[in-house]
PyMOL commands that place a pseudoatom at each C-alpha (Angstrom):
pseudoatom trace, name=CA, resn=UNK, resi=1, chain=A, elem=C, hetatm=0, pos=[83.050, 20.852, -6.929]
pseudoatom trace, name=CA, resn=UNK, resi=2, chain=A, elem=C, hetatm=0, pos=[80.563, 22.312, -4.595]
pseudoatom trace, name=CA, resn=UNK, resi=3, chain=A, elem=C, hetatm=0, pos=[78.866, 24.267, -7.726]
pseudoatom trace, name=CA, resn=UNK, resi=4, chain=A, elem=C, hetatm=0, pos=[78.851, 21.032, -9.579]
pseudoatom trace, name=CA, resn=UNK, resi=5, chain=A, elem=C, hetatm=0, pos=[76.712, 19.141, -6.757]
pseudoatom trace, name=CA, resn=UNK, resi=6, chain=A, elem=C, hetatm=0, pos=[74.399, 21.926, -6.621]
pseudoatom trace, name=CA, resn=UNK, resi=7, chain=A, elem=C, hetatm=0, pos=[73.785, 21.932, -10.121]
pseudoatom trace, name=CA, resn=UNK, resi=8, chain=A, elem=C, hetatm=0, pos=[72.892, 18.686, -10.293]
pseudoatom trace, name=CA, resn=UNK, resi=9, chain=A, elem=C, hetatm=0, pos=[70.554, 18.736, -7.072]
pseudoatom trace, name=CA, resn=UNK, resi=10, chain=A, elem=C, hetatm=0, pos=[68.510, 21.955, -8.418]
pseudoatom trace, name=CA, resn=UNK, resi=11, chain=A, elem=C, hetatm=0, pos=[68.607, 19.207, -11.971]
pseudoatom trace, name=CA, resn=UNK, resi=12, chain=A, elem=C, hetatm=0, pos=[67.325, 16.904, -10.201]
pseudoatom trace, name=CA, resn=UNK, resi=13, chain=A, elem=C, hetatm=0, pos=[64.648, 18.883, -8.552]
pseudoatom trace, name=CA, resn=UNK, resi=14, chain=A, elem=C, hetatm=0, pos=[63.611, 20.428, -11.654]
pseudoatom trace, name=CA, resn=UNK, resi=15, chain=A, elem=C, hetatm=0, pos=[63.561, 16.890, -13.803]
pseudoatom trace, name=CA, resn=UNK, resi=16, chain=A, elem=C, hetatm=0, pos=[61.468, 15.839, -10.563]
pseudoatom trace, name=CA, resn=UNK, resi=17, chain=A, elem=C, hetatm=0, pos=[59.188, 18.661, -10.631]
pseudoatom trace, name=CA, resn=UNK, resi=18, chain=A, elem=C, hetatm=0, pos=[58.251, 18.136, -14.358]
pseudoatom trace, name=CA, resn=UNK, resi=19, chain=A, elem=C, hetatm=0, pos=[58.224, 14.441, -14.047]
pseudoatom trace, name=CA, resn=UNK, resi=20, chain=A, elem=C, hetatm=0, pos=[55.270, 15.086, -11.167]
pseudoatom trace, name=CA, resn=UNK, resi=21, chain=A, elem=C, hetatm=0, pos=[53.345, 17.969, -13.417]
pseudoatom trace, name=CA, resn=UNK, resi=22, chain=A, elem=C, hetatm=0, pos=[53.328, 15.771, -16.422]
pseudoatom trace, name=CA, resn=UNK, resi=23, chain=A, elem=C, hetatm=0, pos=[51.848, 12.877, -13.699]
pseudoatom trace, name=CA, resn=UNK, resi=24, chain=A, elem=C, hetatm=0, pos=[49.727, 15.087, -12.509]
pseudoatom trace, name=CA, resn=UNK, resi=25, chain=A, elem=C, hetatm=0, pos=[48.372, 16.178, -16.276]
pseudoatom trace, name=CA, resn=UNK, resi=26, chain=A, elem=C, hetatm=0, pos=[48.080, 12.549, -17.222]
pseudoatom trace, name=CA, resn=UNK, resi=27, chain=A, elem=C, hetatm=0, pos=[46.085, 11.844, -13.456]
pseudoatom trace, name=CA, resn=UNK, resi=28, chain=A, elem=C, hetatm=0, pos=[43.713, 14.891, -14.546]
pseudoatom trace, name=CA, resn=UNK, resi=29, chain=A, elem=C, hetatm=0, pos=[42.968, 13.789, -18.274]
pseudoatom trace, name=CA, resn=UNK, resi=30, chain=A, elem=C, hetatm=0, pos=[42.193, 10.040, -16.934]
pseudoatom trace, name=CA, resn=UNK, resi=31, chain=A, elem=C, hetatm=0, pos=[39.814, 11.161, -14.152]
pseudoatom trace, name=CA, resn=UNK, resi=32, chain=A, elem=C, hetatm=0, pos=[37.697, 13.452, -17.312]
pseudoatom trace, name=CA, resn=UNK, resi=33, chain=A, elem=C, hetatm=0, pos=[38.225, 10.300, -19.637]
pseudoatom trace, name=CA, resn=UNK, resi=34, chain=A, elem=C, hetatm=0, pos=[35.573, 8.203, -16.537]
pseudoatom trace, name=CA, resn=UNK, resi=35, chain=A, elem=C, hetatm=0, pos=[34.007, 10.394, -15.701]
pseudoatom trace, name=CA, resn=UNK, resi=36, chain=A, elem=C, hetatm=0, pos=[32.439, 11.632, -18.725]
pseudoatom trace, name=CA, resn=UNK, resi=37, chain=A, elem=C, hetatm=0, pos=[29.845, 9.412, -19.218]
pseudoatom trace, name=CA, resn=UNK, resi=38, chain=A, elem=C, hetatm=0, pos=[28.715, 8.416, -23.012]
pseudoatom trace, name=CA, resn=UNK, resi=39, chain=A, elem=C, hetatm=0, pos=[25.113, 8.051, -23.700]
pseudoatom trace, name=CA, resn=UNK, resi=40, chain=A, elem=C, hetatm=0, pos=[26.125, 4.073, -24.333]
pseudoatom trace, name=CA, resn=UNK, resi=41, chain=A, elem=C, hetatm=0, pos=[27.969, 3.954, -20.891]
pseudoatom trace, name=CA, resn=UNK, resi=42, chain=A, elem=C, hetatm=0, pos=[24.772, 6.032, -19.632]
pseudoatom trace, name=CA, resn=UNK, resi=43, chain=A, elem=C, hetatm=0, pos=[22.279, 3.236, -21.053]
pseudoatom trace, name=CA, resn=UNK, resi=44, chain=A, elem=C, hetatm=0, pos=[24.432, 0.474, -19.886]
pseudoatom trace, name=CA, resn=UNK, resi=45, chain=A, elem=C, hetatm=0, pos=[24.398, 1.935, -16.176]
pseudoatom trace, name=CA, resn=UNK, resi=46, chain=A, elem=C, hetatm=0, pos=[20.348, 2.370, -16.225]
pseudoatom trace, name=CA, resn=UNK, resi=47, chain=A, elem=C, hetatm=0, pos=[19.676, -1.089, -17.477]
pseudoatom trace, name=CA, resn=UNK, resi=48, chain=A, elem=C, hetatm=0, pos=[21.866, -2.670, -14.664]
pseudoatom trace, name=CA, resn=UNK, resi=49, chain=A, elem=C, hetatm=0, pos=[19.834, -0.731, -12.363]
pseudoatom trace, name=CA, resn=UNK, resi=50, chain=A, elem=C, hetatm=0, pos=[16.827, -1.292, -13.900]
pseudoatom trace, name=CA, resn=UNK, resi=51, chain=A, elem=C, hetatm=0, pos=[17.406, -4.682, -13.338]
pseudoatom trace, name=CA, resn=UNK, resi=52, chain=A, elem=C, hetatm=0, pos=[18.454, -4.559, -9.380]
pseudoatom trace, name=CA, resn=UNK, resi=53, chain=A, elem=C, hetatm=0, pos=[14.937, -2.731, -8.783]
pseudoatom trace, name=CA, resn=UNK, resi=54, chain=A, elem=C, hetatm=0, pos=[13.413, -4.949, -10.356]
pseudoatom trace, name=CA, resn=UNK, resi=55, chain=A, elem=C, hetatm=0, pos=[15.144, -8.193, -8.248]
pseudoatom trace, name=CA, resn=UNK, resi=56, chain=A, elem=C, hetatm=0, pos=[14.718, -6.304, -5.197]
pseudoatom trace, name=CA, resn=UNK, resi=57, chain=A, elem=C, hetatm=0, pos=[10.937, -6.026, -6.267]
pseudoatom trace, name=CA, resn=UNK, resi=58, chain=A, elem=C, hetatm=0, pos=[10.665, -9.454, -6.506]
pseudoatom trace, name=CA, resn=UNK, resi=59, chain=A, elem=C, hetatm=0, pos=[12.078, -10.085, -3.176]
pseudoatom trace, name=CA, resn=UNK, resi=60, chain=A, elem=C, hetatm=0, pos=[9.535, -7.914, -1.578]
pseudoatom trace, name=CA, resn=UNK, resi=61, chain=A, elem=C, hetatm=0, pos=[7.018, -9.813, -3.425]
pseudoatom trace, name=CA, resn=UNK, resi=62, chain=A, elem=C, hetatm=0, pos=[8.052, -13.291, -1.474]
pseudoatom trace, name=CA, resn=UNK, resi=63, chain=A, elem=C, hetatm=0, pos=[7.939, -11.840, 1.300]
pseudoatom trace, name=CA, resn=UNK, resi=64, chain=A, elem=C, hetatm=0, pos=[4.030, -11.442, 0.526]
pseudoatom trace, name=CA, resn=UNK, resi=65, chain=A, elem=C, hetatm=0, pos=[4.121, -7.910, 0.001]
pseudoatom trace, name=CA, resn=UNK, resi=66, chain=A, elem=C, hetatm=0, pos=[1.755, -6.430, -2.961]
pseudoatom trace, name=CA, resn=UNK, resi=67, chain=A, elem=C, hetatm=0, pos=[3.786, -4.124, -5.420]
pseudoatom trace, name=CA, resn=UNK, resi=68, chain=A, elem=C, hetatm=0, pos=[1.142, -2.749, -8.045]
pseudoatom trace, name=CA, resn=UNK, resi=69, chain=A, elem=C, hetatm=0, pos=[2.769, -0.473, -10.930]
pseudoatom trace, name=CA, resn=UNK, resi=70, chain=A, elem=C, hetatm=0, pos=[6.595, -1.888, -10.672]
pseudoatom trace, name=CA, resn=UNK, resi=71, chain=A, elem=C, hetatm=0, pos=[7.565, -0.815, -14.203]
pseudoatom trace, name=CA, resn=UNK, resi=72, chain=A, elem=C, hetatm=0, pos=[6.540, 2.729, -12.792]
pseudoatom trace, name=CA, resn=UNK, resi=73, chain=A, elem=C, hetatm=0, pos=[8.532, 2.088, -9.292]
pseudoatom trace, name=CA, resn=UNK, resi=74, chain=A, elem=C, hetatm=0, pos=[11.268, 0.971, -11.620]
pseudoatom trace, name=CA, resn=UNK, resi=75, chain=A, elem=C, hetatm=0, pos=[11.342, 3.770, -13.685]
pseudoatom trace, name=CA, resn=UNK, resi=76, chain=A, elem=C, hetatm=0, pos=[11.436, 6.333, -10.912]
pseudoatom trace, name=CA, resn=UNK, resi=77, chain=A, elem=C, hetatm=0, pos=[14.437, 4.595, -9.043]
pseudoatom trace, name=CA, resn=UNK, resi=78, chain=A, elem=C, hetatm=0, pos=[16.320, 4.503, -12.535]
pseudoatom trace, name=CA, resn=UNK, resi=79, chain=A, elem=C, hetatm=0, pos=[15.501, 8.199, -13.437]
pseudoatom trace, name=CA, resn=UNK, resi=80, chain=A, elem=C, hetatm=0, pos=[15.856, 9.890, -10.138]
pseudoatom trace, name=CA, resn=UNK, resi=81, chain=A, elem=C, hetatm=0, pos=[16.688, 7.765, -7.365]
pseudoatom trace, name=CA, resn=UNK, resi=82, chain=A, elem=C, hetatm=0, pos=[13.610, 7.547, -5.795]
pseudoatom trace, name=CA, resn=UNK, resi=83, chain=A, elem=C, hetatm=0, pos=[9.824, 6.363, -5.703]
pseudoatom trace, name=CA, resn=UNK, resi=84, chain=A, elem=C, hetatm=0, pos=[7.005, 8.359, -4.933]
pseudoatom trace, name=CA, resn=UNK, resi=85, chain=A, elem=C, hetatm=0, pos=[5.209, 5.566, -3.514]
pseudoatom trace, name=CA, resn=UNK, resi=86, chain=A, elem=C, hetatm=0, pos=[2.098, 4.570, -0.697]
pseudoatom trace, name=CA, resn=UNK, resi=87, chain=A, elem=C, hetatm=0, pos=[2.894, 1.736, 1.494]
pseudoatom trace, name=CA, resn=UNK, resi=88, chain=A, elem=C, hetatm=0, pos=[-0.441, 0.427, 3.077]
pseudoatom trace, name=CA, resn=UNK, resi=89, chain=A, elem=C, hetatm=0, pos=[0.043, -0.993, 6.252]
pseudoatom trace, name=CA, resn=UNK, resi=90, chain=A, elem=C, hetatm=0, pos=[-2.055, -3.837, 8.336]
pseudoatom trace, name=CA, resn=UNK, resi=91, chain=A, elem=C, hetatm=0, pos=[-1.702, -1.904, 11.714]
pseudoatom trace, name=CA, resn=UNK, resi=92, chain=A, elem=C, hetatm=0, pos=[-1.228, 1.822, 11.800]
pseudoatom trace, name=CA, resn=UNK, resi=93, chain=A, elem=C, hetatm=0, pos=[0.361, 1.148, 15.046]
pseudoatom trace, name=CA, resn=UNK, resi=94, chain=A, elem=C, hetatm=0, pos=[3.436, 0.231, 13.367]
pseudoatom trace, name=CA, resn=UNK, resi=95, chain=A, elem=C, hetatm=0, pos=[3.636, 3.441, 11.084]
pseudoatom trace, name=CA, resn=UNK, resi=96, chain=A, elem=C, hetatm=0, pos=[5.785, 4.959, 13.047]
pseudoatom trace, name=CA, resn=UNK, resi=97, chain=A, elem=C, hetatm=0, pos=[8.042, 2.218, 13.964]
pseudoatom trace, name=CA, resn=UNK, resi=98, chain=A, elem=C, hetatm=0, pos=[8.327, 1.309, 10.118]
pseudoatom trace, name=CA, resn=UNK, resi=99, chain=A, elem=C, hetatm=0, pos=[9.430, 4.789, 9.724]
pseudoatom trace, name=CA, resn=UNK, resi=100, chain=A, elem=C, hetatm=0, pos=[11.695, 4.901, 12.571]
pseudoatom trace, name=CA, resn=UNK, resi=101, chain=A, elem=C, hetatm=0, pos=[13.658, 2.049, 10.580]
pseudoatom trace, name=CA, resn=UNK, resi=102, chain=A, elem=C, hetatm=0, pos=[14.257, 4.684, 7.793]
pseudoatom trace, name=CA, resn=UNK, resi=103, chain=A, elem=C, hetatm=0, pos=[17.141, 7.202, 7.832]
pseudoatom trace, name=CA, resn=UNK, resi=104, chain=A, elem=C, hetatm=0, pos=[16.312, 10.836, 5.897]
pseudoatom trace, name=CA, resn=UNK, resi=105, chain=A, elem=C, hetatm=0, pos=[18.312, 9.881, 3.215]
pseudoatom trace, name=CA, resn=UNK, resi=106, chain=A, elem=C, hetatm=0, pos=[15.919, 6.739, 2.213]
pseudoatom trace, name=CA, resn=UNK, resi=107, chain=A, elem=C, hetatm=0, pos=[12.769, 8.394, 2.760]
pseudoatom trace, name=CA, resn=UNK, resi=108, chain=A, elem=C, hetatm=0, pos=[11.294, 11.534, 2.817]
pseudoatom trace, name=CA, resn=UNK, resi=109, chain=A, elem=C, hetatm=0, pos=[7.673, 11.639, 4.724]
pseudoatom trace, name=CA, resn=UNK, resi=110, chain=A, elem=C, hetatm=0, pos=[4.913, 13.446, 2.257]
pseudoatom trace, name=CA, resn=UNK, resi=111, chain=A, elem=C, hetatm=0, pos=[1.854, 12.121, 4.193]
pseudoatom trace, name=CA, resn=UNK, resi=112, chain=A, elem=C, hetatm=0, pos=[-0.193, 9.899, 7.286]
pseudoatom trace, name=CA, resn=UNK, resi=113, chain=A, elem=C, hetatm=0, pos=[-3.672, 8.772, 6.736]
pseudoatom trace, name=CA, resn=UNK, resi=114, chain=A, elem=C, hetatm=0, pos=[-4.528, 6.762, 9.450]
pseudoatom trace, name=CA, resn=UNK, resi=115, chain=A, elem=C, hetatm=0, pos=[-7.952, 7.967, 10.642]
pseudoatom trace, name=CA, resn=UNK, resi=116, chain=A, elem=C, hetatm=0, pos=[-9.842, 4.962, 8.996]
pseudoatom trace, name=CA, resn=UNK, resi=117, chain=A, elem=C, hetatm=0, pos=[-8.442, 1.888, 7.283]
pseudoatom trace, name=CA, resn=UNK, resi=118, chain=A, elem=C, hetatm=0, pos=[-7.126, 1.088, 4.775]
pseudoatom trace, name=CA, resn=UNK, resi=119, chain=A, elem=C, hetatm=0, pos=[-3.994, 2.743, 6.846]
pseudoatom trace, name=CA, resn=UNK, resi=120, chain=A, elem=C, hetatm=0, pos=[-1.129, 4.335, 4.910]
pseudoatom trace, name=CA, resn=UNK, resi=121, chain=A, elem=C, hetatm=0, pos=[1.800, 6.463, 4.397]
pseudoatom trace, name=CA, resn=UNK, resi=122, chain=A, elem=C, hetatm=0, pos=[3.347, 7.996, 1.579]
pseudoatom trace, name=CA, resn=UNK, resi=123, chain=A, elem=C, hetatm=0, pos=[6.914, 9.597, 0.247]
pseudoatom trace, name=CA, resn=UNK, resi=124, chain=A, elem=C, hetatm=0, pos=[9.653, 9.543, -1.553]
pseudoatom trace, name=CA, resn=UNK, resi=125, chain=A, elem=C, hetatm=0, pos=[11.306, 5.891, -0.860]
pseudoatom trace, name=CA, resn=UNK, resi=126, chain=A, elem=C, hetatm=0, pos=[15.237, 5.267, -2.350]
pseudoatom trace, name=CA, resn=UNK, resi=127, chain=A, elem=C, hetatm=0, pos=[16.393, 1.526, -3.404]
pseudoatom trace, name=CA, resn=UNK, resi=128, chain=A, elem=C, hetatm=0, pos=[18.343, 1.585, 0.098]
pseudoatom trace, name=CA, resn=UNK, resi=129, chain=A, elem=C, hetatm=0, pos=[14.716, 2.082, 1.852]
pseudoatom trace, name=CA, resn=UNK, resi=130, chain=A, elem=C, hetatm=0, pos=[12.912, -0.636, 0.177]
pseudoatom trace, name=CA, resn=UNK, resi=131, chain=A, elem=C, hetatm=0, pos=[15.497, -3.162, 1.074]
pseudoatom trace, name=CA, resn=UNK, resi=132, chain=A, elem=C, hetatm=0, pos=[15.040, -2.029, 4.598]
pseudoatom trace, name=CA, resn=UNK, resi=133, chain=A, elem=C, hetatm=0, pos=[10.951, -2.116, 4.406]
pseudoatom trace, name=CA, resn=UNK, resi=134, chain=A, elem=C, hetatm=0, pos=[11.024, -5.327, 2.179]
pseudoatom trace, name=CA, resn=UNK, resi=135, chain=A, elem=C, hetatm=0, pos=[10.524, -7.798, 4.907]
pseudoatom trace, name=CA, resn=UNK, resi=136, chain=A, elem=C, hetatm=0, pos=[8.457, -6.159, 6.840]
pseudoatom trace, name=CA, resn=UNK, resi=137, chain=A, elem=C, hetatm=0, pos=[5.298, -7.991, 7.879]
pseudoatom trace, name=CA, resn=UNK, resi=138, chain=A, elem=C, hetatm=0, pos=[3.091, -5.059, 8.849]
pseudoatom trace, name=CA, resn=UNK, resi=139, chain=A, elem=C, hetatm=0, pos=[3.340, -4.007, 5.306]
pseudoatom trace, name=CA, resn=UNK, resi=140, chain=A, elem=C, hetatm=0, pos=[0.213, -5.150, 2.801]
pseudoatom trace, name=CA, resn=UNK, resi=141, chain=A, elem=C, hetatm=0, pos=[0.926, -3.166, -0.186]
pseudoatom trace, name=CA, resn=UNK, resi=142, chain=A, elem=C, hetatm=0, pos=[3.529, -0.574, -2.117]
pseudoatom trace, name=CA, resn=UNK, resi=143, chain=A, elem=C, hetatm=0, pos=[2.470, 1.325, -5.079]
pseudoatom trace, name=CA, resn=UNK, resi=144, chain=A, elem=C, hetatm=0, pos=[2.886, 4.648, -6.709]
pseudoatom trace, name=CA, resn=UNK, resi=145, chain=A, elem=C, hetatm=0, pos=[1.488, 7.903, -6.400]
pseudoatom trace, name=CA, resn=UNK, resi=146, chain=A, elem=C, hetatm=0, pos=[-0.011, 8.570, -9.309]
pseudoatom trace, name=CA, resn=UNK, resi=147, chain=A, elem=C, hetatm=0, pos=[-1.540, 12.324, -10.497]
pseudoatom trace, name=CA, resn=UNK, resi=148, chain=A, elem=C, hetatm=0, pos=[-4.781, 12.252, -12.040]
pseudoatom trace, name=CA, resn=UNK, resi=149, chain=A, elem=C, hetatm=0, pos=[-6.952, 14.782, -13.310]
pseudoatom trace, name=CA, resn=UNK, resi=150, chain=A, elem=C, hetatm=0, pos=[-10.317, 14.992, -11.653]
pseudoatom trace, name=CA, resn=UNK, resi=151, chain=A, elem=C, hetatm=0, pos=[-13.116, 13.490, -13.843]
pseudoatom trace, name=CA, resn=UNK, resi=152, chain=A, elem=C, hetatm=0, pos=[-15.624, 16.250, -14.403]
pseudoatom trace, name=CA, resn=UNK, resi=153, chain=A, elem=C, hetatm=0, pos=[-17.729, 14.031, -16.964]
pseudoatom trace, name=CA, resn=UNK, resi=154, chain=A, elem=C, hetatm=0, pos=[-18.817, 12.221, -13.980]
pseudoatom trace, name=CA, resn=UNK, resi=155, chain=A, elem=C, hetatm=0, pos=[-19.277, 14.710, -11.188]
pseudoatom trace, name=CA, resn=UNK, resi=156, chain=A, elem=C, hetatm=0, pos=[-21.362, 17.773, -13.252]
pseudoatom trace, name=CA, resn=UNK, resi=157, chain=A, elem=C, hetatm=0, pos=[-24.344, 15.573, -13.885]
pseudoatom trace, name=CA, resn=UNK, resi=158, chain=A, elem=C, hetatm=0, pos=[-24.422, 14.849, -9.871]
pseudoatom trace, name=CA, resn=UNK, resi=159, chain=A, elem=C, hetatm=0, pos=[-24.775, 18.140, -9.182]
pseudoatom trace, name=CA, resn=UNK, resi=160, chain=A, elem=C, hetatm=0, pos=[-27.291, 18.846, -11.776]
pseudoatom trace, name=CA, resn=UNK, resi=161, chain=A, elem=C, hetatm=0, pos=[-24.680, 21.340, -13.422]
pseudoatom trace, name=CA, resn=UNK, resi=162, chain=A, elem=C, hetatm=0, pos=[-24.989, 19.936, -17.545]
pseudoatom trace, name=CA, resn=UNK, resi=163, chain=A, elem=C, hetatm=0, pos=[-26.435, 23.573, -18.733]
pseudoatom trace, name=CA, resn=UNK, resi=164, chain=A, elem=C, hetatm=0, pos=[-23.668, 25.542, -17.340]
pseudoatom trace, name=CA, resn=UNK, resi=165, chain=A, elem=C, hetatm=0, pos=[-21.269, 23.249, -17.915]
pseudoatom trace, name=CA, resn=UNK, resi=166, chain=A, elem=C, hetatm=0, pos=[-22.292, 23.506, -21.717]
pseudoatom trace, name=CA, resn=UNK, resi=167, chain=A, elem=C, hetatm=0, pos=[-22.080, 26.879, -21.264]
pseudoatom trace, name=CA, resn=UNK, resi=168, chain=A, elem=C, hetatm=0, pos=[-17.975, 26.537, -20.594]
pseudoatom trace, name=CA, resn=UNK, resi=169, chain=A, elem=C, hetatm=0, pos=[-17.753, 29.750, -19.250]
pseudoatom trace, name=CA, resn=UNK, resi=170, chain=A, elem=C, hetatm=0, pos=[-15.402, 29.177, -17.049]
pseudoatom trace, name=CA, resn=UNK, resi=171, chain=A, elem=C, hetatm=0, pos=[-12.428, 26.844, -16.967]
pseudoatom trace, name=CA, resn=UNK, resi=172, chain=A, elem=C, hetatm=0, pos=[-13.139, 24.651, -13.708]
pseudoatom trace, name=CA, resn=UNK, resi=173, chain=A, elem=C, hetatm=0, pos=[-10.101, 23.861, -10.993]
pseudoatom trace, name=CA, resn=UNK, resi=174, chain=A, elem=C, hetatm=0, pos=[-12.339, 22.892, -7.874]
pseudoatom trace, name=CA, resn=UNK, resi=175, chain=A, elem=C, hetatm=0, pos=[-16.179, 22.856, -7.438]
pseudoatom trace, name=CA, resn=UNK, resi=176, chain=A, elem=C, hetatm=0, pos=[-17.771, 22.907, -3.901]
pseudoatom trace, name=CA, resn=UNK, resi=177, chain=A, elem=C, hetatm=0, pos=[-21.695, 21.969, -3.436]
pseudoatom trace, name=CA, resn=UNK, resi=178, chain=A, elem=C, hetatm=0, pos=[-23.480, 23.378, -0.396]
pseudoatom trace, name=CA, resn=UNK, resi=179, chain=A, elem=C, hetatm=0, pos=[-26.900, 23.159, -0.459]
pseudoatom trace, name=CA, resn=UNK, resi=180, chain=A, elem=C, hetatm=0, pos=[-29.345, 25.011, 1.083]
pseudoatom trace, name=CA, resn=UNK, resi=181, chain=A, elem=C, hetatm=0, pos=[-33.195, 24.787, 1.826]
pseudoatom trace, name=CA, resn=UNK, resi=182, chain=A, elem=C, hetatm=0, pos=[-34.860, 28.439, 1.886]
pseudoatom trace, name=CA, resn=UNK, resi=183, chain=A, elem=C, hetatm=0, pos=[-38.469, 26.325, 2.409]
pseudoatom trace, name=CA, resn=UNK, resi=184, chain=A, elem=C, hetatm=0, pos=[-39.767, 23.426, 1.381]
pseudoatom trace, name=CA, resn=UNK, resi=185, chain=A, elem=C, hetatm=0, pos=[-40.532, 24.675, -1.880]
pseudoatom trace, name=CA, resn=UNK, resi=186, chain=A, elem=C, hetatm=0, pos=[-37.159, 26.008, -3.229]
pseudoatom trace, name=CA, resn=UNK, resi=187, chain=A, elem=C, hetatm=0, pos=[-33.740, 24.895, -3.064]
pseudoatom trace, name=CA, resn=UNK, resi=188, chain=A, elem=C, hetatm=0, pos=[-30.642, 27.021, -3.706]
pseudoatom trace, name=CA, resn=UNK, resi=189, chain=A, elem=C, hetatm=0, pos=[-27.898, 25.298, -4.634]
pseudoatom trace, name=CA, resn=UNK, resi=190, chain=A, elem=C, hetatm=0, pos=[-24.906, 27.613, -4.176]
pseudoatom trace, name=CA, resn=UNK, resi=191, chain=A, elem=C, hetatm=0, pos=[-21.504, 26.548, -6.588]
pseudoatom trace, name=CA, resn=UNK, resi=192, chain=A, elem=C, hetatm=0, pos=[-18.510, 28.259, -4.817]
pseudoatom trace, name=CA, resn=UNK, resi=193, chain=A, elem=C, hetatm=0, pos=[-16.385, 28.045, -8.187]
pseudoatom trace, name=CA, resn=UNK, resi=194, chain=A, elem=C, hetatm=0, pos=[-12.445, 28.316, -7.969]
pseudoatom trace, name=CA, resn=UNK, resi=195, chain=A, elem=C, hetatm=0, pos=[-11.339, 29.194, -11.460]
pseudoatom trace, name=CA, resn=UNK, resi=196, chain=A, elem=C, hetatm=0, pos=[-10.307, 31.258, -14.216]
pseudoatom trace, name=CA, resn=UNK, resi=197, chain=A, elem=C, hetatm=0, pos=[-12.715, 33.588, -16.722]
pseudoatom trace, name=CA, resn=UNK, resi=198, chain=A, elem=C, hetatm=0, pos=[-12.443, 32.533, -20.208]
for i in range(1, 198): cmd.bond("trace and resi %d" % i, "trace and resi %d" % (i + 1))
show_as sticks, trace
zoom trace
């Protein structure tokens, strides 16, 4: 009799044990199933934020805060979770106290320019750190960094540089002018160029 119970305890335990492995299997193949993400599910999840950023935006805008280049803020937040943006600010006073309102996580400091006005800051703001910022009333404007290249059509004819530029013997990345006066009859105008030989 005593062999008989224990038969059907170690039964039990191994009916048990496969019951829970075969769970187990079935927990596992759900958890892939979500979060494997199809390009649809992927569009459908950008859209819908895509379309928060761009309600938040217009929050920020009551609150009679200038946003210049949303479709680029919006883009930014969708693609990577953050905006490389420049907040221009009425008193740079309150810099640092609009910063202090902002954990790490929402915004990453690149840059302070608040020698002269207009007075500004720029980084790396996430959707959390705009909805902190958005009714703040020492804020005038947010936009985005944006790159540029310099435009060289403009500045080479200031410095009375058209024949050498012509020349293109050198592929330009930064041109400083210092001039000096040897006498009042000549004038050397020394180009420190910062570049690569073609």
């Amino acid at each position: 009799m005593n062999n008989l119970i224990f038969i059907v305890i170690i039964g039990m335990i191994f009916i048990s044990l496969f019951f829970l492995v075969g769970q187990q299997e079935v927990k596992e193949d759900v958890i892939k199933e979500i979060t494997n993400k199809t390009p649809e599910m992927e569009k459908v999840l950008n859209e819908t934020k895509a379309i928060e950023v761009e309600q938040l935006l217009e929050e920020i805008e009551k609150s009679n805060i200038t946003i210049r280049d949303k479709e680029l803020i919006v883009n930014q937040l969708v693609s990577q979770d953050y905006a490389e943006i420049i907040v221009r600010v009425t008193d740079k006073e309150k810099i640092d106290d609009i910063l202090a309102t902002l954990s790490k996580n929402e915004f990453k400091l690149e840059g302070i320019a608040d020698a002269l006005p207009p007075y500004i800051f720029s980084g790396n703001i996430t959707k959390e750190g705009l909805e902190k910022i958005k009714d703040n009333q020492y804020i005038e404007r947010i936009s985005i960094v944006q790159y540029g290249r310099g435009a060289l059509g403009y500045s080479v004819p200031l410095i009375n540089a058209n024949d050498v530029w012509k020349l293109q013997l050198f592929i330009l990345s930064v041109i400083f002018v210092s001039t000096f006066y040897v006498s009042n009859e000549v004038k050397i105008v020394e180009i420190i160029i910062n570049g690569v030989i073609k």
